[in-house]
C-alpha positions in Angstrom: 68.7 73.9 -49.3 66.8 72.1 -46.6 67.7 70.9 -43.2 67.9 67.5 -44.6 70.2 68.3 -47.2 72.9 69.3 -44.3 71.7 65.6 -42.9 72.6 64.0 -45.9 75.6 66.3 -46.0 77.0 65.0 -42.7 76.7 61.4 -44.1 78.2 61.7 -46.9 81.0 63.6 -45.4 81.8 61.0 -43.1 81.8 58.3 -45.6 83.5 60.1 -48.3 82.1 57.8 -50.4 79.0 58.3 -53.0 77.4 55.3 -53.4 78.3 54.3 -49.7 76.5 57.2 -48.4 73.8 56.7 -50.6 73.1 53.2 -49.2 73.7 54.0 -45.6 70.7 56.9 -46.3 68.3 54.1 -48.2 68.5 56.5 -51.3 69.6 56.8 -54.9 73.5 58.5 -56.0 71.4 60.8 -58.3 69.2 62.1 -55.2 72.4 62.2 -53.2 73.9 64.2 -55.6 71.4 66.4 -56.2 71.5 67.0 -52.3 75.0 68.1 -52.4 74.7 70.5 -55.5 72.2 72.5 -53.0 74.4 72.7 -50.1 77.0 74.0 -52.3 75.0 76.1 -54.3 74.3 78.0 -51.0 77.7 78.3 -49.7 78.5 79.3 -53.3 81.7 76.9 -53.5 82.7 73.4 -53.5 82.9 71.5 -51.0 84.9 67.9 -51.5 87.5 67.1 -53.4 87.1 64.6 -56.4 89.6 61.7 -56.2 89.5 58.5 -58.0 88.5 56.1 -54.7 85.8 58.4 -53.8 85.6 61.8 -52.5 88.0 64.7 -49.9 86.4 67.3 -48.0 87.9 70.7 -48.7 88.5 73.1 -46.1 85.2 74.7 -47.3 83.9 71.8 -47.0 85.2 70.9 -43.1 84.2 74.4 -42.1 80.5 73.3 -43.5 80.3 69.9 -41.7 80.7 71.8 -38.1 78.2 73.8 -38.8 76.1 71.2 -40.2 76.6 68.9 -37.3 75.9 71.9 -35.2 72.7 72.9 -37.1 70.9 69.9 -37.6 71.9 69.0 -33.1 70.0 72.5 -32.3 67.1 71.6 -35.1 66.8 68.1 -33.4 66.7 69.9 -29.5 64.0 72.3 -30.5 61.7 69.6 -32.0 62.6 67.6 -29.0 61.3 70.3 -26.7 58.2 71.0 -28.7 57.6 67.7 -28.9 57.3 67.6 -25.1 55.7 71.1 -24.0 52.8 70.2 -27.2 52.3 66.8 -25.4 49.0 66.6 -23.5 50.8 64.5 -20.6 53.4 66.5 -20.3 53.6 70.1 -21.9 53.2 72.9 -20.4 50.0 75.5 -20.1 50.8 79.5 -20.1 48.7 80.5 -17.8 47.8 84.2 -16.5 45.8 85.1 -14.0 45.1 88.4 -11.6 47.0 89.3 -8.4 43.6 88.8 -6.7 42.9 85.5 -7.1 46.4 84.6 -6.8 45.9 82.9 -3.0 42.2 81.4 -3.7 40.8 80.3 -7.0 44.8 80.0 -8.4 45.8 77.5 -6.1 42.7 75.1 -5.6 42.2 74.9 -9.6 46.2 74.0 -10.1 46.1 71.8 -6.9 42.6 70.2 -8.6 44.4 69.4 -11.6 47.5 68.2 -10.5 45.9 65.3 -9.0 44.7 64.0 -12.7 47.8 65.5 -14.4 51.3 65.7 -12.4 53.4 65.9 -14.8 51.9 68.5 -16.8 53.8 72.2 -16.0 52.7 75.6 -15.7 54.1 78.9 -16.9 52.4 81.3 -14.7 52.2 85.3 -15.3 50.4 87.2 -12.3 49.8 90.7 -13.9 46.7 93.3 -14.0 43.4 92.7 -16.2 44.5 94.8 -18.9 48.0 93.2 -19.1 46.2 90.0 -19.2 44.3 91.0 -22.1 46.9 91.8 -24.0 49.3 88.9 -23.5 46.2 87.2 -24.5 45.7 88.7 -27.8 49.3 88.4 -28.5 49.9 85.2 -27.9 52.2 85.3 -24.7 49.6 83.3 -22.8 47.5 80.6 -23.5 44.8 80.9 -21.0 43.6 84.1 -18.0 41.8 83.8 -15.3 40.7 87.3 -14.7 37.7 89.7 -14.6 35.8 91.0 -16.0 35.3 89.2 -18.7 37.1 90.5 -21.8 35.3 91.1 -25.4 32.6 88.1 -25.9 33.8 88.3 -29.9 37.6 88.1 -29.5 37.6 85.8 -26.2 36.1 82.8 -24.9 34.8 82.6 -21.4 34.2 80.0 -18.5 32.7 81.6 -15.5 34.4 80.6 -12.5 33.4 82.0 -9.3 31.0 85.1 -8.5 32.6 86.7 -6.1 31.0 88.8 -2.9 32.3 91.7 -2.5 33.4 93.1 1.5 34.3 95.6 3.4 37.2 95.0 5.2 37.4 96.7 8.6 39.8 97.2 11.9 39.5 94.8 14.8 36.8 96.4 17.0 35.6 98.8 14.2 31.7 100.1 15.2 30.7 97.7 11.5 32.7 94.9 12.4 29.6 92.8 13.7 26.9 93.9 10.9 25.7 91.4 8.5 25.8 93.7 5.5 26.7 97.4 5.2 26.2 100.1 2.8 29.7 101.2 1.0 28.4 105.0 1.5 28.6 104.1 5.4 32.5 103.8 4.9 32.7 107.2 2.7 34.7 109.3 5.7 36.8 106.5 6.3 40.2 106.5 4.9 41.0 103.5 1.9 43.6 101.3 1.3 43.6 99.9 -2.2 45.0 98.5 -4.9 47.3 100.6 -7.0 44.8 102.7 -10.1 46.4 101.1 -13.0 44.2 97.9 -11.6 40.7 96.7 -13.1 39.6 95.7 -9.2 40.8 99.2 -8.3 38.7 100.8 -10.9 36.0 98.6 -9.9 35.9 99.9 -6.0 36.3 103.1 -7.7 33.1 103.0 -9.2 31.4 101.2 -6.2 32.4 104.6 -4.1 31.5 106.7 -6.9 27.8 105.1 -7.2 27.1 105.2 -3.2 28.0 109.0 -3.8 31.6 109.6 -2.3 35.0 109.6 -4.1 37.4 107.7 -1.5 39.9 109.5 0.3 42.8 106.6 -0.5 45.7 106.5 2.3 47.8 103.5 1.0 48.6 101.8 -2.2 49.5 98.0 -2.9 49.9 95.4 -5.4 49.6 92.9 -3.0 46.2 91.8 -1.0 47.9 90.1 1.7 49.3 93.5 2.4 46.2 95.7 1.8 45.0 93.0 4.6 47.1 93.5 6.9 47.6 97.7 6.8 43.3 96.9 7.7 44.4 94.7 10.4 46.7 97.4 11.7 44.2 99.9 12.1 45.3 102.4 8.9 42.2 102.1 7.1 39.4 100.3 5.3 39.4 98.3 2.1 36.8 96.6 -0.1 38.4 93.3 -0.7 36.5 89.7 -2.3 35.7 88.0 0.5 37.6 85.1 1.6 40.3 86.6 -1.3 43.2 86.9 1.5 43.9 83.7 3.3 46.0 82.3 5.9 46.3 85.6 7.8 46.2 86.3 11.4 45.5 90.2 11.0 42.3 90.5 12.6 40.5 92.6 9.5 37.1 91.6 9.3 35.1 91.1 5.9 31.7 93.0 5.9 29.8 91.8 3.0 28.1 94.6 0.9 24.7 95.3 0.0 23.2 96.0 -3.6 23.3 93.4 -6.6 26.5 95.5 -7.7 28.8 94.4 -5.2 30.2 91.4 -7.2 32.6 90.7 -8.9 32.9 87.6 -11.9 35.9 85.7 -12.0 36.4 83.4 -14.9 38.8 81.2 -17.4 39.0 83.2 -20.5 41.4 82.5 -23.8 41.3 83.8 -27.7 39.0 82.5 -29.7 40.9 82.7 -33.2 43.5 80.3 -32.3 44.8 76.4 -31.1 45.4 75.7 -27.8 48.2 73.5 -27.2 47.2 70.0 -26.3 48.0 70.5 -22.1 46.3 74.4 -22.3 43.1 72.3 -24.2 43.3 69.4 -21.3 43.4 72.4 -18.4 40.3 74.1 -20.2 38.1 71.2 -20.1 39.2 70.3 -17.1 38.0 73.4 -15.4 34.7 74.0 -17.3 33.8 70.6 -15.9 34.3 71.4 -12.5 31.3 72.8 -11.0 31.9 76.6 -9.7 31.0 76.1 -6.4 33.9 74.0 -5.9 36.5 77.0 -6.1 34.0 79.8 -4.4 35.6 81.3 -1.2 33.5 83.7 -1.0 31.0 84.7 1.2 26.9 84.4 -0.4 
């Protein structure tokens, strides 16, 4: 039995009629008949009546033609709606994409875009690199802006920004005014970071660990705007892309650091062994043919 079978079901229900039902459906009585042998042969009993002017649903058979009806609305709706999130004007793109980028390279790419496509939506998931990676493989997103980039053989990549990495400091803290510092110079100084189950975290981690200090860490976040702002206050010191925290008034001041490590890549990544929906596929180009610069907030 196929979905059209109930269709054809539903027609001839209403007409109680063979060879009227056959018409109204542009087919043949021995194709409509064939139909209805299916439908019953997989409710196992009949389901009309036989009289001499045509045919009688049974009760079977009224019991069948509500679901039917019901069936073939909810087939209808969920073609409807992927219809409309698989079309390129106005579906919609899962996109995932780090807590850290969430108030810089996030918004100016979807603003960007929604000036040549406004009425294509977003599903946005903010979550850590590794749960990117993951949705990624599975499916649950389409597209990630994250770093660093994830395996080169099971993920595409676009890179988007290359990110300077800072020092964030206190108001009036004796680096505040330097042009670059050394992270070792900071290795008393207590940390506020970003909570350890986070690939930036592990990142600083390994910063500190290769300018010879683990960090004594004082305060954990999940939020940069916070981490920010406990700087601002005076609790600690934080390494932080520059220009990653915007719109605040807390007086932390970025430092950039020196050494060719103190980076970070930001880029558009999505799985290679798969089809991107047509509005996930118009996003991608979109954004590899913007030049990088145009989303950079950071600091040379």
């Amino acid at each position: 039995m196929h979905v059209d079978d109930l269709r054809w079901f539903v027609v001839l229900a209403e007409a109680e009629h063979l060879t009227a039902a056959a018409a109204a459906l542009g087919t043949s009585q021995p194709n409509l008949s064939r139909s209805l042998r299916r439908v019953e042969t997989a409710f196992g009993v009949p389901l009309f009546g036989r009289e001499h002017r045509g045919l009688r649903l049974n009760p079977y058979g009224r019991i069948v033609l509500e679901a039917a009806r019901a069936g073939t609305a909810a087939v209808d709706a969920a073609r409807q709606r992927i219809d409309t999130l698989v079309d390129p004007d106005s579906g919609t793109v899962r996109l995932a994409f780090l807590h850290s980028v969430a108030t810089g390279v996030v918004p100016d790419l979807l603003k960007a875009f929604r000036a040549v496509a406004p009425t294509i939506r977003f599903a946005l998931r903010e979550q850590a690199s590794h749960d990117i990676v993951q949705d990624l493989s599975a499916g649950e997103s389409e597209l990630a802006i994250t770093g660093p980039r994830p395996d080169p053989a099971v993920f595409g990549w676009h890179l988007l920004q290359r990110q300077r990495l800072c020092l964030y400091v206190p108001p009036g803290h004796a680096l505040a005014g330097r042009q670059r510092v050394d992270l070792a110079e900071a290795a008393t100084e207590p940390f506020i970071g970003l909570r350890p189950d986070f690939g930036f975290r592990r990142l600083t981690d390994e910063l500190c660990q290769a300018a010879g200090f683990t960090p004594s860490v004082a305060f954990e976040s999940t939020d940069l705007t916070t981490i920010d702002r406990l700087v601002g206050a005076g609790l600690g010191v934080a390494v932080l892309p520059g220009g990653a925290v915007r719109g605040t008034d807390s007086g932390a001041t970025p430092v950039p650091l020196a050494g060719v490590r103190a980076r970070r890549d930001i880029g558009l990544s999505w799985r290679l062994r798969g089809t991107l929906s047509p509005a996930a596929e118009r996003f991608r180009a979109f954004v590899e043919a913007q030049p990088a610069s145009n989303f950079a907030s950071s600091p040379a």
